[in-house]
N, C-alpha and C positions, 0 to 999 in steps of 0.2 A: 869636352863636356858639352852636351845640349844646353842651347841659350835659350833665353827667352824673351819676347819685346810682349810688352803690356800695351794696346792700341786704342785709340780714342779718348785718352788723355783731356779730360775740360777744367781740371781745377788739379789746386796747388796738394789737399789732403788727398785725395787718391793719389796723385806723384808720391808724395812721400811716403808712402804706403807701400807702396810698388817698391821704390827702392830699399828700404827698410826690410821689406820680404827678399830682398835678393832676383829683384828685373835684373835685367842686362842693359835693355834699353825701353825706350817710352816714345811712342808715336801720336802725334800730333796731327789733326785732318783740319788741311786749308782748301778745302774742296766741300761740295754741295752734299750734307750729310748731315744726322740725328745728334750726330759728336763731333761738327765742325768747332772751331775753338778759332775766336780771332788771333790776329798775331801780337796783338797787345797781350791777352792774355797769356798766350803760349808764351812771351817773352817774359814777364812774372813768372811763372809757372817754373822756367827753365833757371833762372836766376838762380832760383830755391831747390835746385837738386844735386847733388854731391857729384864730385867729380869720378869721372870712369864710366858715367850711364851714359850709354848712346844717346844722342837726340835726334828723332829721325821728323823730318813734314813731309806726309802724306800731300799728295797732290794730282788730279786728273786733270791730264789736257791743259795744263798753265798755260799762261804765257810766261816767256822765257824773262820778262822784268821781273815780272810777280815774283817766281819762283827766289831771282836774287835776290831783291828788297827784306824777303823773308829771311831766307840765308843769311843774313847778314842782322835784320833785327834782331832775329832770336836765336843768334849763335848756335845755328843747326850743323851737325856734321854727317848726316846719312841722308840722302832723299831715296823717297819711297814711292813710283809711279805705279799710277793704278788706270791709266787708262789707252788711248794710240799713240802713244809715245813714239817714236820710232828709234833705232839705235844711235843716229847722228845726233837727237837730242839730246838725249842720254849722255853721249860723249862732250858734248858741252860743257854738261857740269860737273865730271869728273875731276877737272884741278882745282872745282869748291868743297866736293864731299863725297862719301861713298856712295853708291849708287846699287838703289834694290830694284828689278824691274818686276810688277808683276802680271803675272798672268790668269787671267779667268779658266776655269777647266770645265769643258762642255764633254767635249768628247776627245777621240785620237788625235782629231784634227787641230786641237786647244793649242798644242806646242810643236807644230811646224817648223812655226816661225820663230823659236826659241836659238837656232841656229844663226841668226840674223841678227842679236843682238850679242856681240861681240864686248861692248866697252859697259856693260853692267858689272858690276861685283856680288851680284847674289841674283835669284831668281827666286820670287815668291809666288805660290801656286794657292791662288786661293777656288772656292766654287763660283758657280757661275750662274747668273740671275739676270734676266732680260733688264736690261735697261738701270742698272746697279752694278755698283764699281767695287763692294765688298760691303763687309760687316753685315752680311746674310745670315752669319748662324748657322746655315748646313754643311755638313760634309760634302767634298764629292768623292767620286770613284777613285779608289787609292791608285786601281789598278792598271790606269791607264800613264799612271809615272812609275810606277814601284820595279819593272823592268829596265827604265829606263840610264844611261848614266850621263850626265850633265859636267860641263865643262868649270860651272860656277856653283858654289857653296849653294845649297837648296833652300828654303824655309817653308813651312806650311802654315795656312792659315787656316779659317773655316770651321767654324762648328765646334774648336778644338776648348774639349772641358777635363775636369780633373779625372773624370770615370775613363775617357778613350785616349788621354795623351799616351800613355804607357805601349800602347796597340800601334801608336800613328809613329811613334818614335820605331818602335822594333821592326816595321814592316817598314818603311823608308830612309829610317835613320838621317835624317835631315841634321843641317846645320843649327836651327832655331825654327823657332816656335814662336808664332806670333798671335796673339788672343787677344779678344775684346767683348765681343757682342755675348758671350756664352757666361762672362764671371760681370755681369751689370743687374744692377736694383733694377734702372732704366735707363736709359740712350745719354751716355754720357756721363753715367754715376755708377762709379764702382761696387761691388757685395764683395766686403774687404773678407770675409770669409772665404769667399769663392776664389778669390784672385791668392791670397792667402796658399789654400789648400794646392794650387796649380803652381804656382812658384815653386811650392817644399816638394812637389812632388814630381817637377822635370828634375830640382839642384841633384836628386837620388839616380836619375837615368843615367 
């Protein structure tokens, strides 16, 4: 069954909303962003959500304390890299959590290097924007992965709304589904409709 992570998480009622609708998991941004959430908060936040929901912290380019202190605050079990990570890092914190790496998609070129990272447990593909680490809201070109076949469970990001998940799933068939910027009133606050509607309508894929 298609999963889904609800992303950019800043307060405790969208959480529970998310989960309530049937998230999978819920992503949290400790990195420089519209929907950063301190880890005080994220640790509240986490407290107050039922067990079985992924907790994933987003992070670009940490440092390797930061990242733990975090881990361990707010009892995270997925990290979710969004910037030059490299695979040896990665492999670090592998015996603290699961590990998402992701990748920006420009062009052919965007996933070379996808080869190289061996010790991730998923690959998330989101688009790609100068000088921006994600939650853009656009799509990119399906077509430049939709050939291709990867060693590690897929996820797609991006743009992804209740109108084209249906499309993005049948023409890639990914593992999950990760959304934020596309189901927001504004940066950081949920349209419990919108997130709502994208829930019921991956739980059917």
């Amino acid at each position: 069954m298609l999963k889904i992570k609800i992303c950019g998480i800043t307060n405790a009622a969208d959480a529970l909303k998310a989960c309530e609708y049937g998230a999978d998991a819920l992503g949290f941004i400790f990195a420089k962003s519209p929907r950063e959430v301190t880890p005080k908060t994220a640790k509240e936040i986490i407290k107050r959500i039922p067990p079985f929901i992924a907790r994933a912290g987003v992070f670009v380019n940490a440092d390797k304390a930061h990242v733990l202190r975090i881990i361990k605050d707010c009892s995270l079990d997925t990290l979710q890299f969004h910037g030059e990570e490299t695979d040896k890092y990665c492999a670090f914190f592998q015996k603290y959590c699961k590990i998402i790496k992701a990748f920006r998609i420009k062009d052919k070129y965007s996933i070379e290097c996808i080869k190289n990272y061996v010790h991730a447990d998923a690959y998330l593909f989101d688009s790609y924007a100068k000088d921006v680490y994600g939650g853009t809201g656009y799509t990119f070109s399906y077509n430049i992965i939709k050939n291709e076949r990867f060693k590690k469970p897929v996820i797609i990001s991006g743009g992804i709304n209740g109108k084209n998940c249906r499309k993005i799933a049948n023409l890639l068939h990914p593992f999950a589904l990760d959304v934020s910027s596309s189901i927001e009133l504004k940066p950081g606050k949920k349209d419990l409709k919108k997130m709502r509607n994208i829930i019921k309508k991956v739980k059917l894929l």
